[in-house]
C-alpha positions as CSV (number, residue, x, y, z in Angstrom):
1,X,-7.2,-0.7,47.7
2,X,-7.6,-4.7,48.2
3,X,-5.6,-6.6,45.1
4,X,-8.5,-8.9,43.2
5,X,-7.1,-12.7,43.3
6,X,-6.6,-12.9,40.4
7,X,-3.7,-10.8,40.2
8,X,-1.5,-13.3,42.0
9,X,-3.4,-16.2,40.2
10,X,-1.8,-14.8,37.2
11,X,1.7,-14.8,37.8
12,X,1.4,-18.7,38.3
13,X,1.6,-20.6,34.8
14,X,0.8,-23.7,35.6
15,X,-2.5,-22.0,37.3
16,X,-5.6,-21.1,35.4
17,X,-7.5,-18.7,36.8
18,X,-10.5,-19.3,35.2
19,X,-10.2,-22.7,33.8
20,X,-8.2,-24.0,31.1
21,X,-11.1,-24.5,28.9
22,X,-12.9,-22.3,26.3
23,X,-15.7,-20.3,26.7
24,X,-18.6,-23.2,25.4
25,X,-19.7,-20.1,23.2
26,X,-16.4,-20.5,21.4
27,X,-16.3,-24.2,20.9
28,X,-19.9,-23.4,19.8
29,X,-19.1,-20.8,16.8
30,X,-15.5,-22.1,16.0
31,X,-16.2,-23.8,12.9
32,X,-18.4,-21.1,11.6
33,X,-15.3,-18.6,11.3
34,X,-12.7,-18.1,9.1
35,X,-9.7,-18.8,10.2
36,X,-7.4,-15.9,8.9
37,X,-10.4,-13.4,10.2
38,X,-9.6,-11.5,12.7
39,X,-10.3,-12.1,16.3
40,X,-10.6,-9.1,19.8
41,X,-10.7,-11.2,22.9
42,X,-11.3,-8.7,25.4
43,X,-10.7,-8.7,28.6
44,X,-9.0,-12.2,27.8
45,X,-7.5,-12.7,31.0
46,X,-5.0,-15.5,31.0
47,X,-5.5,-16.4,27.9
48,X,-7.8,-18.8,27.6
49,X,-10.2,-18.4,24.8
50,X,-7.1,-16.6,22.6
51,X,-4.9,-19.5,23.6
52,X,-7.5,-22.4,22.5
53,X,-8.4,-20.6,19.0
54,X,-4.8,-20.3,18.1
55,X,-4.1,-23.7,18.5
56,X,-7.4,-24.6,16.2
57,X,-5.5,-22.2,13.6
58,X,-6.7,-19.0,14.3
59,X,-4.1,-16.7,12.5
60,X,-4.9,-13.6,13.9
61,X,-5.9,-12.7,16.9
62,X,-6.0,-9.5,19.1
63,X,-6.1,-9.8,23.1
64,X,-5.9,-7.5,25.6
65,X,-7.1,-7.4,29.5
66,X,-6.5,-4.1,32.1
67,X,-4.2,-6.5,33.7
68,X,-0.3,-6.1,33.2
69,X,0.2,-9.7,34.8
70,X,-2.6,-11.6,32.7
71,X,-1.2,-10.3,29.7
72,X,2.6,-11.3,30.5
73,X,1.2,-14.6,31.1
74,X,-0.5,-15.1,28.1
75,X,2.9,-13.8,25.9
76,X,4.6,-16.4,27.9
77,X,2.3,-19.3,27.6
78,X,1.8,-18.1,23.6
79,X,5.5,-18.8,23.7
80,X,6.1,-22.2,25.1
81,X,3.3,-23.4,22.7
82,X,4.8,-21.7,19.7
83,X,1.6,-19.5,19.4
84,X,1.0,-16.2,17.4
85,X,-0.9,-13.8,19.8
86,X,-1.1,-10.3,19.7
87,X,-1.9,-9.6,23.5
88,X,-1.2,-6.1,25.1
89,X,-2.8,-4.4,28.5
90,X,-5.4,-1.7,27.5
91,X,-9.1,-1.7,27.9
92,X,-12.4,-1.8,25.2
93,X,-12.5,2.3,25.2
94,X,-9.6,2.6,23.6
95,X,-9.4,-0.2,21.8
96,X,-12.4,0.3,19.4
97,X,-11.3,3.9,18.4
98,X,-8.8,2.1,17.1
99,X,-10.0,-1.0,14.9
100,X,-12.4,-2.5,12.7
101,X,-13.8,-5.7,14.3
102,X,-15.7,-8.4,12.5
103,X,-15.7,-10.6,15.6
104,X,-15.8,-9.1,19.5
105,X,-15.8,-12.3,21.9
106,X,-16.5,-10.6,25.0
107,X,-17.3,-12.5,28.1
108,X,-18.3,-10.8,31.4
């Protein structure tokens, strides 16, 4: 079975895999939210829609993507920018037998 890129992409952290910029739907909605609601980004990836409403103030949020290497490198870049993210591997199945959501950003 062929590796998608975006597995090697993901160990680099000075690489974004896809982009370093939010989702325009987020930038779009931001201000509409409350800021110590919670937030699912699913299948976040690197990080980059979690990482940008956390540093807007975003007190909560949830993250999780099937890969083991995208989440790692969204701990560690949570980290170096002193961010509160609660990321794990895990996929949407699972996930909403589990929690209550009053916000799903999900991006495909």
């Amino acid at each position: 079975m062929e590796v998608p890129f975006w597995e090697e992409t993901y160990k680099d952290d000075t690489v974004f895999t896809f982009g370093n910029q939010p989702n325009q739907s987020i930038t779009a909605i931001e201000n509409l939210l409350d800021k110590s609601g919670r937030v699912l980004d699913v299948g976040c990836g690197d990080g980059k829609n979690s990482l940008y409403l956390a540093k807007q103030g975003f007190r909560n949020i949830d993250a999780f993507d099937l890969s083991v290497n995208a989440i790692e490198k969204l701990r560690r870049l949570a980290v170096a920018h002193s961010l509160e993210i609660n990321a794990w591997t895990g996929n949407l199945c699972s996930c909403l037998r589990t929690r209550c959501l009053p916000l799903l950003i999900l991006h495909l």
